[in-house]
C-alpha positions as CSV (number, residue, x, y, z in Angstrom):
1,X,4.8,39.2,6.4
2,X,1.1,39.2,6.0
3,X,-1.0,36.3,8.2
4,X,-0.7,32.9,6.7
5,X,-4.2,32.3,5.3
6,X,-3.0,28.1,5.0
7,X,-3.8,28.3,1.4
8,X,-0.9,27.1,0.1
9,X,-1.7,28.2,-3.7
10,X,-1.9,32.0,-2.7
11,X,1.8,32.1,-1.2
12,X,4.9,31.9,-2.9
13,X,7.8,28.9,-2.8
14,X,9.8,30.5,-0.2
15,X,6.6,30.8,2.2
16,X,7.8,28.6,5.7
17,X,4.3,28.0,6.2
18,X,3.9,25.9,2.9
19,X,2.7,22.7,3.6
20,X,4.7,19.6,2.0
21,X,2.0,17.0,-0.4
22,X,1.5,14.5,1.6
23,X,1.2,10.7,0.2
24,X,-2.4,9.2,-0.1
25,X,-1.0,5.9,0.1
26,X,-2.9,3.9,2.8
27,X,-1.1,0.7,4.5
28,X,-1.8,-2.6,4.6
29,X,-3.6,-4.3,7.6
30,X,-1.1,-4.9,10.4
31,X,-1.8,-8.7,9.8
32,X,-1.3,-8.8,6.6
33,X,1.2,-10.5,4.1
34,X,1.2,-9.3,0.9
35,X,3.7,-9.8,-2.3
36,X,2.9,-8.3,-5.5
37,X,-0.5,-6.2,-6.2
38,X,-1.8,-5.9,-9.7
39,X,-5.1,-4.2,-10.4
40,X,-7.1,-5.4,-13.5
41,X,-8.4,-2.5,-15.2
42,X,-10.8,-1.4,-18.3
43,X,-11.6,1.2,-20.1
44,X,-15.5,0.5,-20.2
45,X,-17.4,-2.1,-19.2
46,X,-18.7,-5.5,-20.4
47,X,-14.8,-6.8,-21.6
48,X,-14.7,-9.4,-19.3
49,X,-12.4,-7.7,-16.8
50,X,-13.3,-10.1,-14.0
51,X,-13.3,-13.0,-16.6
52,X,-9.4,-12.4,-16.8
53,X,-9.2,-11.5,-13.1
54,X,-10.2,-14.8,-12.1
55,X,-8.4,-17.1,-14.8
56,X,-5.4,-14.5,-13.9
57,X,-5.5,-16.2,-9.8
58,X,-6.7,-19.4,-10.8
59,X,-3.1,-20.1,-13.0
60,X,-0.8,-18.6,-10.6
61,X,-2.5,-20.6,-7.9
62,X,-2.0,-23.6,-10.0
63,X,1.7,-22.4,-9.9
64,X,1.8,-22.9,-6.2
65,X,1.5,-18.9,-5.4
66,X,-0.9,-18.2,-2.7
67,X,-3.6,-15.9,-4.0
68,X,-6.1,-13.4,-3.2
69,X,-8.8,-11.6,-5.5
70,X,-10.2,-7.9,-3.8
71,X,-13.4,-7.4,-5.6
72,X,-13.6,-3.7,-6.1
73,X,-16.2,-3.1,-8.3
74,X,-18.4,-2.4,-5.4
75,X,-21.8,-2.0,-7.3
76,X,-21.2,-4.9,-10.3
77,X,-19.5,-7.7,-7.9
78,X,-18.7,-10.6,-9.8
79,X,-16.1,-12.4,-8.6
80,X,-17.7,-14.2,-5.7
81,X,-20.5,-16.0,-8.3
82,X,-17.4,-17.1,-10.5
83,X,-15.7,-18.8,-7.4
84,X,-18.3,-20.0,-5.9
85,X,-17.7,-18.4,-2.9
86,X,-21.1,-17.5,-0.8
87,X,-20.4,-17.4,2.6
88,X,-20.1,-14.4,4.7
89,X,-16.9,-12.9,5.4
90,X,-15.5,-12.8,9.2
91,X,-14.0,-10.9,11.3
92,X,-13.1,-10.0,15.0
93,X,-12.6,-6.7,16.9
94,X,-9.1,-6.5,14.9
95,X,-9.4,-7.8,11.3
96,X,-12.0,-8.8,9.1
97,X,-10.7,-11.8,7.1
98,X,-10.8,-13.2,3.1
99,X,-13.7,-16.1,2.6
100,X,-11.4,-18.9,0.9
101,X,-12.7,-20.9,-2.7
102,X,-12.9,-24.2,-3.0
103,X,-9.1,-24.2,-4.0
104,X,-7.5,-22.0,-1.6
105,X,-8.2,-18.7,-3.2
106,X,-8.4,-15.6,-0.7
107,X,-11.9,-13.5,-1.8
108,X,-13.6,-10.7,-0.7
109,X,-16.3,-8.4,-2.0
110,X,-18.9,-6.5,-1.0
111,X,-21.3,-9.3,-1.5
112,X,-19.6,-11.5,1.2
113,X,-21.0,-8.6,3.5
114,X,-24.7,-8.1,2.7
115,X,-27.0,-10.0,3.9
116,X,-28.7,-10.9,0.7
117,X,-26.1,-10.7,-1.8
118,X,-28.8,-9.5,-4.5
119,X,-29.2,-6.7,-2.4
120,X,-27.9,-3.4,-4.9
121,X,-25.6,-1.0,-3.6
122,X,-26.7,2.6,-3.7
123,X,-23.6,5.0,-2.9
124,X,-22.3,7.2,-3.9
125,X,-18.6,7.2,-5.1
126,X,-16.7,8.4,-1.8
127,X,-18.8,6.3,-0.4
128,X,-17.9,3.4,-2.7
129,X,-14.2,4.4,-2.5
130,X,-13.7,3.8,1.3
131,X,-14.8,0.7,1.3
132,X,-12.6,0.0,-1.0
133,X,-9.8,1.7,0.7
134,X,-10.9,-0.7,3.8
135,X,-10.5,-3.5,2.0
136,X,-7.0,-3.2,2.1
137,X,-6.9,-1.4,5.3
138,X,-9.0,-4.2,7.4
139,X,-8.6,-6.8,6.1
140,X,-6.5,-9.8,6.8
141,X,-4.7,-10.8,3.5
142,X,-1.9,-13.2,3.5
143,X,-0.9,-14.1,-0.3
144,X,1.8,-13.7,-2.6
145,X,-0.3,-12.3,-5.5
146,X,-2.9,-9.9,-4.9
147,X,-5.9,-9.3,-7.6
148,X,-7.4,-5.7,-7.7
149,X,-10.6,-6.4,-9.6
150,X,-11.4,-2.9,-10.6
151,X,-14.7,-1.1,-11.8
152,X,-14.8,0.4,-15.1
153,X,-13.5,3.5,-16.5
154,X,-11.3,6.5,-14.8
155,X,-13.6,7.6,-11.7
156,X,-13.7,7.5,-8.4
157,X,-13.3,4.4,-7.3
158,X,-10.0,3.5,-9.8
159,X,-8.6,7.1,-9.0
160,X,-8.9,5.8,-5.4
161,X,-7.3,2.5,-5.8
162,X,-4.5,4.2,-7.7
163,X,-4.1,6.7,-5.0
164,X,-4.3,4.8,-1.9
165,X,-2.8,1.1,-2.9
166,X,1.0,0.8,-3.7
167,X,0.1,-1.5,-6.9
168,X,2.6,-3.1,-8.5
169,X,1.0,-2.8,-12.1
170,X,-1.9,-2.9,-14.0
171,X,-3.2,-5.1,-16.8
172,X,-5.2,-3.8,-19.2
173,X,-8.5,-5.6,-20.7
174,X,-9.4,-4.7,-23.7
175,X,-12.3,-6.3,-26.6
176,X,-10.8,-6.2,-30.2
177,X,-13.9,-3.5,-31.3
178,X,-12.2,-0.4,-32.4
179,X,-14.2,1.8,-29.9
180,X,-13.0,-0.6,-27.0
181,X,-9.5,0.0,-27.9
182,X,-10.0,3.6,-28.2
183,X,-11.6,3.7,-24.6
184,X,-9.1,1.5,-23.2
185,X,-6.2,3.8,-24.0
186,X,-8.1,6.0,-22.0
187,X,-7.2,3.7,-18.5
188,X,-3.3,3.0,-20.3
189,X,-3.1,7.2,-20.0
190,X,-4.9,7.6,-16.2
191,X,-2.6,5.1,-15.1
192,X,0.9,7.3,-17.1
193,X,-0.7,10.1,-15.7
194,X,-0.8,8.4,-12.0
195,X,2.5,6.7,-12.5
196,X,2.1,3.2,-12.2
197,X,3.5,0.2,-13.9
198,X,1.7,-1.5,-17.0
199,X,2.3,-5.1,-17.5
200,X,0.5,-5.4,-20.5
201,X,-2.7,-6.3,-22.4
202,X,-5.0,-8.8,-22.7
203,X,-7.7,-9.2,-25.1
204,X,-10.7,-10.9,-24.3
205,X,-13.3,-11.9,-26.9
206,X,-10.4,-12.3,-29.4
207,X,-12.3,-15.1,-31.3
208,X,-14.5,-18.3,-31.6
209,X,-12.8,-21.8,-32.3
210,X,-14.3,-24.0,-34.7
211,X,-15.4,-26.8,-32.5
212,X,-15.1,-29.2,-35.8
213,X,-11.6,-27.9,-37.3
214,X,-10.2,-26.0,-34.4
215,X,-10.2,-22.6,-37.1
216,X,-10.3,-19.4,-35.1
217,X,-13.0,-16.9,-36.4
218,X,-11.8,-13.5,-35.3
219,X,-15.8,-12.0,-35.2
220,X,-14.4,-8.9,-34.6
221,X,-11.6,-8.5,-36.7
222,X,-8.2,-8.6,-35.6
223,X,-5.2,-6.5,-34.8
224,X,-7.5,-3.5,-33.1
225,X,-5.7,-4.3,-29.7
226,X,-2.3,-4.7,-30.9
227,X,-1.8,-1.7,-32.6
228,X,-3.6,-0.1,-29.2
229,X,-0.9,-1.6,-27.1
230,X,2.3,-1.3,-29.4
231,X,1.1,2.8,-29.7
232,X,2.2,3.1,-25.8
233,X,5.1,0.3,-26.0
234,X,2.9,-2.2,-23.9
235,X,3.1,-6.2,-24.7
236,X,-0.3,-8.1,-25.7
237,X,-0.1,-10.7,-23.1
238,X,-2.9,-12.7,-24.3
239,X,-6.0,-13.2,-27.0
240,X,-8.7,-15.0,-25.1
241,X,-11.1,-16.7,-27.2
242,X,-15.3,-16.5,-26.6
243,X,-15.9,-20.1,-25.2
244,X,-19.2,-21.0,-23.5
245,X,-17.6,-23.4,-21.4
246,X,-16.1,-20.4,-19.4
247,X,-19.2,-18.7,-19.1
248,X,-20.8,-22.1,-17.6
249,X,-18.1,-22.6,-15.6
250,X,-18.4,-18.8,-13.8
251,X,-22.5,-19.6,-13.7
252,X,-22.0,-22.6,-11.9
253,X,-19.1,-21.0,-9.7
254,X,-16.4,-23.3,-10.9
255,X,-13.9,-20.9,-12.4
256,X,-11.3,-22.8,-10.9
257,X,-11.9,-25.6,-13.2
258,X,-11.1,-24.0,-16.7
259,X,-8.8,-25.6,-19.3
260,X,-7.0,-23.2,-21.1
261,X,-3.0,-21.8,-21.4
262,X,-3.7,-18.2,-22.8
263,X,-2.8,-16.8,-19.7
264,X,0.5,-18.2,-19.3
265,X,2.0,-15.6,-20.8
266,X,0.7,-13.2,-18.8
267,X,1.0,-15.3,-15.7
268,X,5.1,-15.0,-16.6
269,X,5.1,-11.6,-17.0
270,X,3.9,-11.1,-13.4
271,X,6.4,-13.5,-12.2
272,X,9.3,-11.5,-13.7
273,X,8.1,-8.6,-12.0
274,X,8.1,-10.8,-8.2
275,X,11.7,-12.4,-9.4
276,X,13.1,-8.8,-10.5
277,X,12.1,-7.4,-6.6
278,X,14.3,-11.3,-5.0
């Protein structure tokens, strides 16, 4: 038998000295208690990912579910701005813990870490992906629902996420433009590919109501999203209208104050998936 070079692709399936995949999957901190994990996830950018993110934990904390939000889109953090959340985060020599909203939400994001929160980050995506991975590595999480607010698209950081994080599902965020649904299908195959759960989609941007009559005006058309989910069997959980109140609300960091049932049925598929694991 010739010397075992450890390069596994240059041996055959009998070889003793094949090595055996090993699992990327990273655990939890020590401290932690976690339920469910869902990450929130787009194809592209700009579809309000962390729009639905945050109405997503603001309605199952209404529900009495305690809830966390992991901002992991490490160079575009929102989420902290939409729950008006700007202290720093804490920690000791063990854990590093969540900053809380003004509700009880559990937070943290990169920008609850820099010292001047306009500060940009300027890494590069390994980089970017460990401190994700240390999010749920360091820090102290105790919540029934767990929010993965992802970055866009199928790189580095979401390949990460999907690698290291025993999610639960994904919910897919899609805008009703054709291209949008063509790129989102995109994330709906990376996360078949990766194997994990889709809830569903959710369509942001679906429409404007009439503030007279109460009409909906579908700017964009309609259906584009539909069709996009029913092609892989997937439910559309929601159509979330375009409503400046929202966007005031996220400016002035009161997310936790929208009106609004859209969600619900999105909110219920997520607590079929917690009652189906009882």
């Amino acid at each position: 038998m010739s010397e075992c070079t450890h390069n596994c692709s240059t041996c055959g399936e009998s070889c003793a000295e094949r090595a055996t995949p090993q699992s990327l999957r990273k655990a939890p901190h020590p401290e932690s208690h976690i339920g469910k994990v869902f990450g929130v996830v787009s194809g592209k950018g700009g579809v309000g990912k962390s729009m639905v993110t945050s109405q997503l934990a603001v309605t199952l904390h209404r529900r009495g579910y305690k809830v966390g939000v992991m901002d992991a889109d490490i160079t575009g953090p929102s989420i902290p701005q939409a729950f008006g959340v700007h202290d720093k985060a804490v920690g000791t020599q063990t854990a590093l813990y969540p900053c809380v909203s003004h509700s009880g939400i559990e937070v943290m994001s990169i920008n609850l870490l820099l010292e001047d929160e306009t500060d940009p980050v300027i890494w590069r995506g390994p980089v970017i992906g460990g401190v994700v991975q240390q999010f749920w590595t360091d820090v102290a999480w105790d919540v029934d629902y767990l929010f993965v607010d992802m970055p866009p698209g199928t790189g580095d950081v979401p390949l990460s996420v999907f690698q290291s994080i025993a999610l639960d599902g994904i919910i897919v965020v899609t805008s009703p433009q054709e291209l949008v649904s063509m790129v989102v299908e995109k994330a709906v195959k990376m996360a078949e590919k990766m194997d994990v759960p889709i809830v569903g989609v959710v369509e942001n941007m679906s429409y404007v109501a009439c503030p007279d009559c109460g009409k909906k005006i579908y700017l964009f058309g309609e259906g584009k999203s539909e069709e996009a989910a029913k092609r892989h069997n997937l439910p559309l959980l929601a159509q979330m209208p375009i409503d400046p109140k929202l966007a005031a609300l996220v400016d002035a960091g009161k997310i936790e104050e929208f009106e609004g049932t859209w969600l619900n049925a999105a909110a219920d598929a997520l607590e079929k998936t917690r009652k189906r694991a009882e």
